[in-house]
Each structure stands twice: as C-alpha cells, then as structure tokens.
C-alpha positions, 0 to 999 in steps of 0.5 A, spaced: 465 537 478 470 532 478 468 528 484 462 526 480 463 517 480 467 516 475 469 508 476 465 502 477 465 498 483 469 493 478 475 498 476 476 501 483 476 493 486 481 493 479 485 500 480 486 498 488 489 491 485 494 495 481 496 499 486 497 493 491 501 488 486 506 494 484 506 496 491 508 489 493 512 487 487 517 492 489 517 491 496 518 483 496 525 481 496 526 475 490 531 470 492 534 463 488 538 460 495 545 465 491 543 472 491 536 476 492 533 482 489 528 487 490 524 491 485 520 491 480 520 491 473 527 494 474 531 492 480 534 497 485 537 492 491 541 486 490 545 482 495 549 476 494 553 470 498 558 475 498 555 481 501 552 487 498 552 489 490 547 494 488 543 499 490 540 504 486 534 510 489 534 511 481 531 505 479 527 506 485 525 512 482 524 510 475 519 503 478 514 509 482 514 513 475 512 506 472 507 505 477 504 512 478 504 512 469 500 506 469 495 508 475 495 515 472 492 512 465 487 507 468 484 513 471 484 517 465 481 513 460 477 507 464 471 511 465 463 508 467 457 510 465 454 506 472 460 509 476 459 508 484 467 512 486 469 518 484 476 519 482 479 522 488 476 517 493 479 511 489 485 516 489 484 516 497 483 508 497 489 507 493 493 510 497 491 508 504 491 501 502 499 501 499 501 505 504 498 500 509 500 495 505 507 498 505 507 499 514 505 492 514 510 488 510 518 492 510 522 491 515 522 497 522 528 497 526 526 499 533 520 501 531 513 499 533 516 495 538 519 501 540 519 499 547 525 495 546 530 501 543 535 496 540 538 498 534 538 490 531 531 490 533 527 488 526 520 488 526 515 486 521 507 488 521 503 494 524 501 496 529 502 490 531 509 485 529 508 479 527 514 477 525 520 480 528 529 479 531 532 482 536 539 479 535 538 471 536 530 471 540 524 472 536 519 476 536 512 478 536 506 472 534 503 471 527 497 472 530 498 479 531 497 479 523 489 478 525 488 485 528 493 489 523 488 486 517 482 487 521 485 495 523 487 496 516 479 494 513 476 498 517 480 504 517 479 503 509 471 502 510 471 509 514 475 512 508 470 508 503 464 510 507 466 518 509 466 518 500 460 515 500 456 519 504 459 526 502 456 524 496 449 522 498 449 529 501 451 533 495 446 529 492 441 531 497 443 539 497 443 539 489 435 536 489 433 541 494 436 547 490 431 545 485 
C-alpha cells in the first residue's frame, strides 16, 4: 500500500529543507544597490534604477518544473528501511510548509489588512503583517512574526500528527484481523 512509511525522520526533515530553500529561493529578491533580481536557478524578474526590465512567467515555470523534478526523484530513489513517514504525508508537509512559507514572505497588497482597502497598501506576513506600507506610514510590528510561526507550527504538528495517527490505527486494524 503506498502509504506504507517510506522516509525516515532524517529524509522528511531533508526533503522538507529542499522544499523550504526552492521556495525561498525563488521568492526572495537579490539585490547589488543597481539593479535586484528574483528566481532561482533562472531569473524571471529583474528591475533596475532605471525601471523594470524583465519579467518572464516562462522561466517561472521552468524553476517549478526544476524543483518539482528535484522533489520528485528524492522521493522516488531515497527510501528507508527504518522509515516513520509515508510518502503522501511528507508530500502533504512539503506543501503546507511552502505554501505557508510562500503566505508569509511575498508581498499582499490590501490584503490581510484588509480592512485598510487601499490599493498602495503592501503587507507582509500572515495572517498576521508584520512588516508593511501604505504610502509613506508603516505598518504592522515584527512582533506579529511570533504568532504566524507559532500558527504555521502547530498547524504543521495536526498535519504531522493526523498522518501519524491514521497509521497507528491501520496498524491496529491490520493486527486484529489476524
């Protein structure tokens, strides 16, 4: 059966580090003071002083294809024989955590300070800004970082735990059929 554990405690933290780095990778924008860039390993957006060069949903598409390449052979040739995770619960993790990663560190513009409804409004953080402008005033308080971890770790311990549990009583029900 395919959700049989397949990964070790080891390859899920790993597999779940890979998903985080090309997430963050391609999110985060690289600057040298002239001109910043964003994507990895190809860049898809690039601006300079003198106003906006580049932008490619191609080479987006290529830098998914790469990662989801790169994810997709590590789950298919590192297996353990003291595995812990099944394979759509490390899959589940991966995508919970770049989602939330990806929620929590690209710009939203209105939104979730909603409440504003000013189209120059950029926030950053969720659900909760913790770095933000509207115009020239600032907005949100690093602080607010604190409970979007703390949300996005416990949200990941109920993933993490439903698997685990789901398991335990396949375990159960395969040993009183015996």
């Amino acid at each position: 059966m395919w959700t049989k554990p397949k990964l070790s405690r080891l390859q899920k933290g790993v597999f779940l580090f890979l998903t985080l780095a090309f997430v963050w990778a391609n999110l985060d924008v690289r600057s040298d003071g002239f001109r910043s860039w964003q994507g990895f390993p190809f860049t898809f957006h690039e601006d300079s002083d003198a106003g906006h060069v580049m932008y490619d949903g191609r080479i987006v598409v290529a830098d998914i294809a790469l990662a989801a390449t790169v994810l997709t052979l590590f789950l298919l040739f590192f297996r353990s024989s003291h595995a812990v995770a099944s394979v759509p619960q490390v899959l589940a993790l991966a995508t919970f955590s770049a989602i939330y990663l990806w929620l929590n560190v690209d710009a939203w513009f209105g939104w979730p300070m909603a409440w504003l409804w000013i189209p120059a409004t950029a926030t950053y953080g969720f659900p909760f800004a913790y770095q933000g402008y509207s115009g020239a005033m600032r907005l949100g308080t690093g602080w607010a970082i604190i409970p979007n971890v703390l949300i996005g770790l416990i949200c990941y311990r109920v993933i993490d735990h439903a698997f685990a549990t789901n398991r335990r009583h396949e375990l159960h029900a395969t040993g009183a059929d015996r």
